[in-house]
Structure formats: structure tokens, C-alpha cells
C-alpha positions in Angstrom: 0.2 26.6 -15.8 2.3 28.8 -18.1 4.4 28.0 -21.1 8.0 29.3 -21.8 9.3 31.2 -25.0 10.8 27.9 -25.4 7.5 26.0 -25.5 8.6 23.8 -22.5 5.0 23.6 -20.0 5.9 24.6 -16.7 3.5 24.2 -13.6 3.8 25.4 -10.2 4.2 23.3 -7.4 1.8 24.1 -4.5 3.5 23.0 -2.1 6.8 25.5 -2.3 5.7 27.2 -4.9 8.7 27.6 -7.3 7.8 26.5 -10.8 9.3 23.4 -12.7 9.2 21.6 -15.8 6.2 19.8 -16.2 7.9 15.7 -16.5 9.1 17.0 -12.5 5.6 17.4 -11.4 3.0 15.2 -9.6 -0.9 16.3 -9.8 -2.6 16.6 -7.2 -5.1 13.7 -8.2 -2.7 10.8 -8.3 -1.1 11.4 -4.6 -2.0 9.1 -1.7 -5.2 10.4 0.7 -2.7 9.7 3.6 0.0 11.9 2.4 -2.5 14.3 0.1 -4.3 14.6 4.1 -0.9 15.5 5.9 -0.3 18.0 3.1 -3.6 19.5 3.8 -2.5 19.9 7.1 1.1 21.8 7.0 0.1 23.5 3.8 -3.9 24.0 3.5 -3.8 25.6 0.2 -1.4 23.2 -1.8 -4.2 21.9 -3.9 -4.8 25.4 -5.6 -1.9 24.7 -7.9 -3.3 21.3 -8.7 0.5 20.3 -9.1 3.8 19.2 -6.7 7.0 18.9 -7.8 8.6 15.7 -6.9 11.3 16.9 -3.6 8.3 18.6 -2.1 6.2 15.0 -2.9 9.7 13.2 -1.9 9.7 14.8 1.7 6.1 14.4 2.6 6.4 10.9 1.2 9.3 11.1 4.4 7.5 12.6 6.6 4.3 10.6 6.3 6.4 7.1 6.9 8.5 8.4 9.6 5.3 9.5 11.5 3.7 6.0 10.2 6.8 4.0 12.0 6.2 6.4 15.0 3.0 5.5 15.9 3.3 2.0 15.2 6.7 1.2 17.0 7.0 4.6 19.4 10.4 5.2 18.5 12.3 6.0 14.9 15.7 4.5 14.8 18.4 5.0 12.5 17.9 1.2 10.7 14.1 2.6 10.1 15.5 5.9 8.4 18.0 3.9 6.3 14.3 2.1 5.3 12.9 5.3 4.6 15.6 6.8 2.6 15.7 3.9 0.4 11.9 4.0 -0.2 12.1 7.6 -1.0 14.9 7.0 -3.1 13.8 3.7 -4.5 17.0 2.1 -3.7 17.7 -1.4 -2.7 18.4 -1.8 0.6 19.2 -5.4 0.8 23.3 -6.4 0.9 25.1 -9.7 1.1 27.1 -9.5 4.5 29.0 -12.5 3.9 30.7 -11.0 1.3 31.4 -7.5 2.9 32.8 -9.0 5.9 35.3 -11.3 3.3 36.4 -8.2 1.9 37.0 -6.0 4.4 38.7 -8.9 6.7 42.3 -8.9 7.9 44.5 -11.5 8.1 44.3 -12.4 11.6 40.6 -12.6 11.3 40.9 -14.7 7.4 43.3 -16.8 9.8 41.0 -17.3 12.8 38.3 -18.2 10.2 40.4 -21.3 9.0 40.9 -22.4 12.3 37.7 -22.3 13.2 36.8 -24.4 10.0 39.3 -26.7 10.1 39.4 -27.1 14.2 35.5 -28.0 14.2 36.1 -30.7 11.2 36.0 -34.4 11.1 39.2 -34.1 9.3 40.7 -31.9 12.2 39.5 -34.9 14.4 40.5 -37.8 12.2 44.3 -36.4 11.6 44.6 -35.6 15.1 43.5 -38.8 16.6 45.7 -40.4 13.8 49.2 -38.0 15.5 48.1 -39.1 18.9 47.3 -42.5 18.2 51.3 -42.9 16.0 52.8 -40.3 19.0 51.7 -42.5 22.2 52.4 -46.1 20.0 55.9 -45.2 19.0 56.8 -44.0 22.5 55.2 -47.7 24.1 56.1 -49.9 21.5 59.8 -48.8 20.5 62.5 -52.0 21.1 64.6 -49.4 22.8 64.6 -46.8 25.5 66.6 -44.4 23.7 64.4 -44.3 20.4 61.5 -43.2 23.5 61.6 -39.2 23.0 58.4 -38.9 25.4 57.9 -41.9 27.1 54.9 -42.6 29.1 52.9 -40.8 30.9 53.6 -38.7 27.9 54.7 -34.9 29.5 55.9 -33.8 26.4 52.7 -34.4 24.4 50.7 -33.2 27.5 52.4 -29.7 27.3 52.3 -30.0 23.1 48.2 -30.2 23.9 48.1 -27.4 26.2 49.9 -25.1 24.5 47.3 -25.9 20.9 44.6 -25.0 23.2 45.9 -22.4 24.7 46.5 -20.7 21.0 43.6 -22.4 19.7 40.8 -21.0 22.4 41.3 -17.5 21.1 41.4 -18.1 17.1 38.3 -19.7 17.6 36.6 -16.9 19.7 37.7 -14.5 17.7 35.9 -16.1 14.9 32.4 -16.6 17.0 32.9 -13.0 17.4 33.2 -12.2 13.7 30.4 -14.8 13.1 28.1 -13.0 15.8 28.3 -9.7 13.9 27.4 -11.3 10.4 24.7 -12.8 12.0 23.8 -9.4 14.1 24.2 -7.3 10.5 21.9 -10.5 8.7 19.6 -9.7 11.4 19.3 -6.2 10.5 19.5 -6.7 7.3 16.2 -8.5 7.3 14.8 -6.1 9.7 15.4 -3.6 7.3 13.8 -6.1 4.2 10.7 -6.9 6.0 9.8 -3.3 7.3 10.3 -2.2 3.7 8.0 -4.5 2.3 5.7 -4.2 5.0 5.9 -0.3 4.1 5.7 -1.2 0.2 2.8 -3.3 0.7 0.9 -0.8 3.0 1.3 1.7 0.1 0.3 -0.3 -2.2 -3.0 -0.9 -1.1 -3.5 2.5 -0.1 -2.9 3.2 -4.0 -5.1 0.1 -5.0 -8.1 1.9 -2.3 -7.2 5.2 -3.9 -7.9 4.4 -7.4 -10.9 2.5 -6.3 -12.3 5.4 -4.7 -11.4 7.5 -8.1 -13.2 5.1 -10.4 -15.7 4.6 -8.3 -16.8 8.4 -8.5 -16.2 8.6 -12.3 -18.9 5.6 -12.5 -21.4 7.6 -10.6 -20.5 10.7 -12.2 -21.4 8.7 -15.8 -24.4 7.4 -14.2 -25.8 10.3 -13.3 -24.9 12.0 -16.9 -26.2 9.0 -18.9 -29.9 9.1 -16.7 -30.4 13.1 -17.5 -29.8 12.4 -20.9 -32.6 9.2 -20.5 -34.7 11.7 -18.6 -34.1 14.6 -21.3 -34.8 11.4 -24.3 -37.9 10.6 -22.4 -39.0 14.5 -21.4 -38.8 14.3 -25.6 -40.6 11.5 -26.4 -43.5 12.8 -24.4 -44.0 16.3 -26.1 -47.3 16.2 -28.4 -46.3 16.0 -32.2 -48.0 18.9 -34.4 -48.7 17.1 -37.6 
């Protein structure tokens, strides 16, 4: 470590060896075993500096979870590195889909939607029934023939109900289609949440075992100080006194 004319600590990072300010650094104490262990592997004499700076720590950090997802799933695909990028970057990586497929929807597709809500509704079904029901009893029960504009078997409401499902069939496709991909982008959506926090978690205890580990060997460290000092109080006591 060397300090600046301007009294601002600097250390050097081990890893790539430039020299930062010291709030951009890492020691080399608080990393992870994992990635500390895959750092002692590409760069064997990292810990001389005693310090990384963060992109250096940021990569491993990378490299270390891509290699993780690797050799847990065999394959790294590009929902797991949008997972990784937002652990690295500490982003949230969560969205609401719902909403970005409201936006971003034209009007054909805002117009299937309607259909499809309104078509699949006991009001759709109650009004209809109601038009058909007021259709076919005008047409049977009117006094005379003339006021009959479809009389029975009813060929012009036949073709009126052909030609609504003919128009009809593909408004509501095309919304199954828009609801499949909200429900294929939820999907990966939660993918993405659960691997995260799977990830996180992982991490988490590794940290947890880490700091065990580190307090662990400052107990026996203090252990072993405080019984030479009983041994040296005791090597004391048992001196002969000269009166």
C-alpha cells in the first residue's frame, strides 16, 4: 500500500495489478474460498497484494457462477447469463410481463384481447341467447308473412352465425397466442427468480461457512495466546522467592 501526495490510500489489486483507491478494493480475507480457490488457480500469486479491486472481484464472481451453472445443468444458456449479470450487478431481475405486453400491444392484438374477454363471458352468452331467442320469436310468431325478414328454417341467421365464427375463430387465437407468450415469458421469468435465489442462497451460506471458519481460527489463535500466558503466570509462580 502506498499513499498519494494527496493523502488518498491506494492499494494494488493482485489480481491485474493496476492500483486503485482504497473504497474500490476488496481484501483478500473477506472473499469467498470458492472464488478466493479459482483465483488461486488462474492467478497463483494474487494473494501477495492482500487486495482486489472490485471488476477483477466482479469477473471471478462471473466466472465462478457460470462454471457453477455448468456443472450443475451441463449447459449455460442466455436466461442463466441474464441471472448472472444481474447477480454481479446486483440488479433485479424480476419484471411484470403483464404490463410490458399492455404497453407494447397494437391495436389488433388490444382488439383480439376484448374479444376474447367478452366472447368467453356469461354476458357474451346471456346477450346472445337473448338476440337469438327475440331473432327466431319475431320471425315464428309475427301475424304476417311480410313482417317475416328470415323466416324459418332461419338462412339468414344461419349465415349471420357463420360469418361471427368465421371472424371470431381468429380474434380469439390470436389472443391464445399472445396469452401463450405471457405465460412462456412468466415462465422464464420465474426460472430466472428461482435460479437467482437459489444462487443467492448458495452464496450465502458459503459466506456464513466462511466467517465460521475465520472465527473459528481467531478462537483458537486466543486460546492458544491466553494458555502461554497461564503457562508463563504459572512458570512464575513456581520460581523460589529470595527473602
Amino acid at each position: 500500500m502506498s499513499v498519494l501526495p494527496k493523502g488518498k490510500a491506494k492499494h494494488v489489486c493482485g489480481v491485474c495489478g493496476e492500483s486503485f483507491p482504497a473504497k474500490d478494493g476488496v481484501p483478500a480475507a473477506s472473499i469467498s474460498p470458492q472464488i478466493a480457490e479459482m483465483l488461486d488457480r488462474d492467478t497463483p500469486n494474487w494473494r501477495q497484494s492482500d487486495f482486489v479491486c472490485r471488476r477483477d472481484l466482479a469477473a471471478a464472481r462471473r466466472h465462478y457462477l457460470e462454471d457453477l451453472i455448468r456443472r450443475e445443468r451441463g449447459e449455460l444458456t442466455d436466461l442463466d447469463r441474464e441471472v448472472v449479470d444481474a447477480m454481479v450487478n446486483h440488479a433485479v431481475i424480476s419484471d411484470d410481463a403483464e404490463e410490458e405486453y399492455s404497453e407494447n400491444a397494437t391495436f389488433g392484438e388490444w382488439l383480439a384481447d376484448k374479444v376474447a374477454t367478452f366472447g368467453g363471458s356469461w354476458t357474451f352468452i346471456i346477450a346472445f341467447a337473448l338476440v337469438l331467442a327475440v331473432w327466431m320469436g319475431f320471425n315464428v310468431s309475427a301475424l304476417f308473412a311480410a313482417d317475416r325478414f328470415d323466416p324459418y328454417p332461419f338462412i339468414l341467421l344461419n349465415l349471420a352465425l357463420s360469418c361471427l365464427a368465421a371472424i371470431q375463430a381468429p380474434l380469439i387465437m390470436m389472443s391464445q397466442k399472445r396469452q401463450e407468450s405471457k405465460d412462456r415469458q412468466r415462465a422464464q421469468n420465474d426460472y430466472q427468480i428461482n435460479l437467482k435465489a437459489e444462487l443467492e442462497i448458495r452464496q450465502l451460506h458459503e459466506k456464513l461457512d466462511h466467517m465460521l471458519m475465520r472465527q473459528w481460527e481467531r478462537l483458537t489463535e486466543i486460546q492458544e495466546v491466553l494458555l502461554e500466558q497461564l503457562e508463563d503466570a504459572g512458570a512464575k509462580d513456581k520460581r523460589p522467592r529470595l527473602d
